[in-house]
Every structure is written in structure tokens, then in C-alpha cells.
N, C-alpha and C positions, 0 to 999 in steps of 0.2 A: 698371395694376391690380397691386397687390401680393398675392400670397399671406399671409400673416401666421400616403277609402278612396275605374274612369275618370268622372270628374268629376262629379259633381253635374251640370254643366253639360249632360248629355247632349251634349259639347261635342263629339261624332265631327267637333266645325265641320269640320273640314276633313281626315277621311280619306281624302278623296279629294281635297282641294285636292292632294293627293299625284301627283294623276296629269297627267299633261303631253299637252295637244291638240299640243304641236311641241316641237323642241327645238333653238333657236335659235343661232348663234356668238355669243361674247360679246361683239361690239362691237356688233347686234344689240339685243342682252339689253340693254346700258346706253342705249344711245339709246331703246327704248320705257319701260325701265321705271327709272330712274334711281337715285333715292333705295332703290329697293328693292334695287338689285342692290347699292347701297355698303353695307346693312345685311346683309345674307348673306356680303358678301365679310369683314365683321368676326367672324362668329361662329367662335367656335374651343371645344374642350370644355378647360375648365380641371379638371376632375376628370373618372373614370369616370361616365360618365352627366350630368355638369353641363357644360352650356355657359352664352357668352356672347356679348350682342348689342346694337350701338348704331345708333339710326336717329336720321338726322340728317334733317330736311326734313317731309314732307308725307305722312302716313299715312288721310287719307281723315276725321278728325272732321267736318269741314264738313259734309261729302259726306253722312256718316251722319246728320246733325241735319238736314240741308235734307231727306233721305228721311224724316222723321219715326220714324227710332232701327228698333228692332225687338220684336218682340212675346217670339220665342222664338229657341235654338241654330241650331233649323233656316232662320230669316229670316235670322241671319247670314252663311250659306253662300254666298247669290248677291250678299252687299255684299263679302263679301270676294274672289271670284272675278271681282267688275263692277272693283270698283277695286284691290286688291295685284297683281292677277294680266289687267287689262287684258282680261279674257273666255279670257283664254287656256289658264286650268284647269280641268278637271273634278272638280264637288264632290259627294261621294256621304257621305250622313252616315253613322254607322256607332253601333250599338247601345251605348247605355249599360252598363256596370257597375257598381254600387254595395259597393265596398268599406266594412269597419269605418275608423271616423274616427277626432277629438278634437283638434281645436286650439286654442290659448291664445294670449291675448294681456296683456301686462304694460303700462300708460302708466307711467313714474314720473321722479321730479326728479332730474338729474343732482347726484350727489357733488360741492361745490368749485366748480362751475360753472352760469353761465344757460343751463339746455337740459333738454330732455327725452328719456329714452329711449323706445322702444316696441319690444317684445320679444311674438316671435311664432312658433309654432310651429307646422309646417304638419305635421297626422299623417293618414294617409293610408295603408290595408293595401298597397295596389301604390304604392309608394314612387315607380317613374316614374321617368322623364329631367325633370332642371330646367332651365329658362334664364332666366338675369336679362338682362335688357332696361334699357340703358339709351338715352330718347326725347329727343329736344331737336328738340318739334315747330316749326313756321312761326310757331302761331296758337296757345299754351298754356306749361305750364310744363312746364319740364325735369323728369324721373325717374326713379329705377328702380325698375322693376316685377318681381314670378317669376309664371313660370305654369311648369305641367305639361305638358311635348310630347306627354305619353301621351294628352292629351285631345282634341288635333288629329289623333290618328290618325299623327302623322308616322314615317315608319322609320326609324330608327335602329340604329346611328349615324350621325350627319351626316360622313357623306363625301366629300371633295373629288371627286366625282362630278359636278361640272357646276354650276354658279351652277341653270339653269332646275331644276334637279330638286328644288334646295332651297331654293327659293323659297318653301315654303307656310310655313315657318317663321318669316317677317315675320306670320302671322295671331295669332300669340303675345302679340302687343301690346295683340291685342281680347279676351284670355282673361287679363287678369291678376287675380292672386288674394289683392294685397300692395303696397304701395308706399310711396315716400313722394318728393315733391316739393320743388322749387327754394324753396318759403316755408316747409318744415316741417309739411307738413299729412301726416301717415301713415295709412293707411290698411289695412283687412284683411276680407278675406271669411269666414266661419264660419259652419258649421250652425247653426242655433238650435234644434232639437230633436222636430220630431217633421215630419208629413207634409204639413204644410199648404202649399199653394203661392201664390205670390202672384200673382197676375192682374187690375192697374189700369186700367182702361177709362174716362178721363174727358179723353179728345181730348189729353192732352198726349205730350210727347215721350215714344215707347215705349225703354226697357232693360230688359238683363237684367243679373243679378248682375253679372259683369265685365266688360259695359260699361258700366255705371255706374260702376265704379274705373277703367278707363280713364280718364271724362269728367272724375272728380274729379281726380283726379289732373293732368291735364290744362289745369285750370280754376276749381278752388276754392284759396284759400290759406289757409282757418281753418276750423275745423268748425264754426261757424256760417253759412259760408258754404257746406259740404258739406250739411249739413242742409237747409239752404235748396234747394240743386238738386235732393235727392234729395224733396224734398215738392212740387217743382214737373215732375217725371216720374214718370211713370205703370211702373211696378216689375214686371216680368214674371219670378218665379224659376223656376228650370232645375230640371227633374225632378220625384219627389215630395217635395220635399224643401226645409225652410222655412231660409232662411238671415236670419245678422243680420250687421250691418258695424259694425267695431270704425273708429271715429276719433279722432285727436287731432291735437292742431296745435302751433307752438310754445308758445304760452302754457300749454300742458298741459289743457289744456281735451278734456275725454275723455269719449266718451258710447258708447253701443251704438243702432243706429237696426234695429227690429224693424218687423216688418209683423204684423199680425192682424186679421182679416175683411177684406183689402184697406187697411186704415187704418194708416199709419205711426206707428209709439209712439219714441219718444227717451228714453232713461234715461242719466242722469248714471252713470259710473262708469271705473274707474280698470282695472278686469280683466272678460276674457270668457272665456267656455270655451263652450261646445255645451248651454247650455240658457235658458231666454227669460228674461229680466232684469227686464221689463214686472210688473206686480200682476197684470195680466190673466190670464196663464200662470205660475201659483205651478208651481214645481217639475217643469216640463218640460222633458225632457233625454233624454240618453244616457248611460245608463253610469255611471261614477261623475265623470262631469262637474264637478257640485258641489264634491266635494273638489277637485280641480285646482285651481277659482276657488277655496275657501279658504286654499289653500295659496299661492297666489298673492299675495292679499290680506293674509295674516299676517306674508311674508316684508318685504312696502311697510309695514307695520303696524313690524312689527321694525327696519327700518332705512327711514328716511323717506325718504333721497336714496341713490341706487345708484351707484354705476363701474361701467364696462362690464363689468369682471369678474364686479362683483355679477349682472349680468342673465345673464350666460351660464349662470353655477351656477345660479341660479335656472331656465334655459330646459330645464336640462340635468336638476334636477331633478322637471321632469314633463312630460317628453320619453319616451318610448317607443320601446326600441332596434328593434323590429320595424314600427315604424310612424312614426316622424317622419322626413317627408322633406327637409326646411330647420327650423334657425332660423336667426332674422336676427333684427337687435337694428338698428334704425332713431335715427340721430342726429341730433335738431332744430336742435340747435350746430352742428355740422358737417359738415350734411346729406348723411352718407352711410350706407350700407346696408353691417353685417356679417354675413358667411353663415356657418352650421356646418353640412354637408353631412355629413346621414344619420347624427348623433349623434353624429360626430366632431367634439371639442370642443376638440382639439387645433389644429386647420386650422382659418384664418380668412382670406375671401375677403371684400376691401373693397372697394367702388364708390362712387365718390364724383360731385359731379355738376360736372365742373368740365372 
């Protein structure tokens, strides 16, 4: 690796994944739990507050589709303590917070070259510990994901204090919030704008917002093929609180997929910010959302293909020093992920998937 507002999810998933039934030696620790323990032994923090993490092997999707997925945050608690953690953790969920938001997303044609960018900005009032995750499962495609530790409850910082202690830290995988894929499928979680939640009840496979981006990520290689999965599982959103998912793929092919009364809507388009996209929901939102997505829209209007230089100003221009906790600018050409950590736009952290 070269240098260069707590969770919607009511995602307490795992504050207490935090706490340890034993506390094993480490040869031990590697013979039960394997794969898990070589992905903990990787994590190191490359900035105050940012770490990093790669699992190589078998993280349990199977496991979760043959259980028929999960309804809510809290049904994830006992798939993640049956399988990361062997039985051997105790999971106590821990009370939501709902901070101020606003995040963006940019799809557009790379300058000079066949590729696309996608530019996304994660704003969030508690800014949080981040950790990018990169997965190179048995049975899916290679990725890398971010999600927020703050939303597992985990403490921090991760201290070389014992492999078992920091184990819960592999549940990061099931709470990604961002990604993009070994085919170029990119992917993003966002509010959509008011309190409506989504709750599918029609016998198929149950997720919630970020295990859905797990799965896709995991499993889809075009957003036709994303769309497809996500209309063929039943969409359970976290909290009160309605979210929509920004995708695009290499071909640039870039849509927003929305839920309303339970029924999934798909809109073509190139930017998203935190308000419904849909005909259905004219002008609902947060904040001064709208303009973000104008400003967005006018700068792809202005200059039709971008350099990466281009997307960072641009990420950087409606970004929020007290409130963006990443951007990353996702590469379809070159299928890696660039980080700016907490609006510093000077430092750039690049993961590639190779």
C-alpha cells in the first residue's frame, strides 16, 4: 500500500462482539479460527483513527444465504458470533445514535482513458474510526470495502493486546458502507431522505443495507446484475431511516435503486446526495442536499470526462470539514480505491486489488 451522522445501521452489531467468553494462546486462536486470525494479524492503523484490513479465505456468505440472510442489525449479532467468533463471543447490542449526515456520490468518464470514476463522500457528524477492508473470498469477487468501527461498538484503538481481543473487528466486513469489485461494479450506501423504512416480506432471501453491499460486492459484476439481486431479496433498512444505494459498473452504467411502500424503484443517473431520485418522492431530502447533487451534476456537465485530480476538487468541493469522514474516488480501469481521510486532500491512501 502506498501512501500518496452511530450508524443508521443501529449497527451496535457487535458491541459486544467485544467481549471474550476466553482468552486463548495464539496457536490455539489459529488452529480454531484461521482465516480470521490471518485477517486481524493484518490490521495496522495507517492514519490516526484509520486502519487497514485484508481477509483472505472464507468469511461465512454461504453460511448467511443458506440461513436465509437476516431481517434486522440485531439478527446479525448471533450469525456473526455462530460463525467469526466460533460461539466464543458475547454479543450485546448497544443503542443507536443518529448524527447529522450528507453524502455524495459522483459516476463519471475517465480523461484519456476507458474507465470510470466513482467519487463518494462519506459525511457523518461523529466522524468515527475507518477501516478499509480488503476481501478475496473462496466463493465471490475480490474487494475493497470501508465501514465505520464506531458502529460495531469496537474500542479503540486497536491495540496489539492479543489477536482474541480483536477479533470482533473481522464483523467490519458485514457492515460495509462503499466498495468496489475485481469486475468494476462500485458500489455506495446513502440516506435517501426521510423516515420511511423498508421492511420485504415475500419469502426471499432477508438483508439489510450492508449486507446487501457485502453480497454485491461479493457477487454481482455489472449493475444490471446488482439490480437484479437486489429485486430478488427481500430489503430490510436499519433504523428510521430510508436509504438508497448509488451503483455503477465499468461500462458506466449508473443508476440509484430506492425503495417506496416496500417496492424498489431504479432511476438512471450519474450523482446522488441524500434525497429520493424516484417521480414518486419529488423533493425529499435533508438539508440543502439538492444543491450538493446540482453542483455535482454541473461540474460532469462542465467537463464530461475527469482525472482523478478532477474528482478529488470536486469531492473536496462538497465535502464538509466537520463532517466528512472519507472520500475515495473508486477506479474501474484500475480497480482500486483512493482514500482522503477526514478532508485532508493532501494524503492519499491507495488499495488496489491485486
Amino acid at each position: 500500500m502506498r501512501p500518496v451522522k452511530k450508524v443508521f445501521l443501529g449497527l451496535g452489531i457487535v458491541s459486544g462482539v467485544v467481549l471474550l467468553v476466553i482468552a486463548g494462546a495464539t496457536c490455539y486462536a489459529v488452529s480454531v479460527f484461521g482465516d480470521q486470525v490471518r485477517a486481524v494479524q493484518s490490521v495496522r492503523e495507517v492514519a490516526d483513527e484509520l486502519y487497514e484490513m485484508t481477509y483472505r479465505g472464507d468469511y461465512g456468505t454461504d453460511d448467511f444465504i443458506r440461513q436465509g440472510g437476516v431481517r434486522s442489525d440485531s439478527e446479525l449479532q448471533p450469525f456473526l458470533q455462530r460463525f467469526l467468533s466460533h460461539g466464543l463471543l458475547s454479543v450485546e447490542a448497544a443503542a443507536p445514535e443518529l448524527p447529522d449526515f450528507g453524502c455524495s456520490t459522483l459516476c463519471a468518464p475517465m480523461a484519456g482513458a476507458e474507465g470510470w470514476l466513482f467519487g463518494r463522500n462519506f459525511d457523518w457528524a461523529k466522524k468515527g474510526n475507518t477501516i478499509i477492508i480488503r476481501t478475496f473470498p473462496q466463493h465471490g469477487y475480490a474487494s475493497v470495502s470501508t465501514s465505520n468501527l464506531d458502529f460495531l461498538g469496537i474500542p479503540l484503538p486497536l491495540k496489539d493486546d492479543g489477536i482474541m481481543k480483536r477479533m470482533p473487528v473481522v464483523a467490519a466486513i458485514y457492515v460495509a458502507l462503499d466498495g468496489i469489485n475485481e469486475k468494476g461494479l462500485m458500489v455506495a450506501d446513502l440516506f435517501a431522505g426521510d423516515h420511511e423504512k423498508t421492511a420485504q416480506e415475500r419469502g426471499n432471501l432477508s438483508v439489510t443495507t450492508t449486507t446487501a453491499i457485502r453480497l454485491l460486492l461479493d457477487r454481482a459484476a455489472t449493475t444490471d446484475e446488482a439490480v437484479s439481486l437486489l429485486a430478488s431479496w427481500d430489503m430490510h433498512s436499519s433504523i428510521d431511516w430510508a436509504h438508497h444505494i448509488a451503483i455503477a459498473d465499468a461500462t458506466g452504467h449508473s443508476v440509484v435503486v430506492e425503495w417506496i411502500d416496500n417496492e424498489m424503484q431504479v432511476t438512471e443517473t450519474p450523482a446522488v446526495t441524500n434525497h429520493y431520485l424516484t417521480p414518486l418522492r419529488p423533493h425529499v431530502g435533508i438539508g440543502a442536499t439538492e444543491a450538493r447533487r446540482d453542483t455535482l451534476c454541473a461540474r460532469l456537465e462542465k467537463h464530461h470526462e475527469m482525472q482523478k485530480a478532477d474528482m478529488r476538487r470536486l469531492l473536496q468541493d462538497v465535502s464538509f470539514e466537520d463532517y466528512t469522514g472519507w472520500s475515495v474516488i473508486f477506479n474501474s480501469r484500475d480497480l482500486d480505491a483512493t482514500y482522503y481521510y477526514r478532508t485532508d486532500f493532501d494524503t492519499a491512501f491507495v488499495y488496489g486489488l491485486h
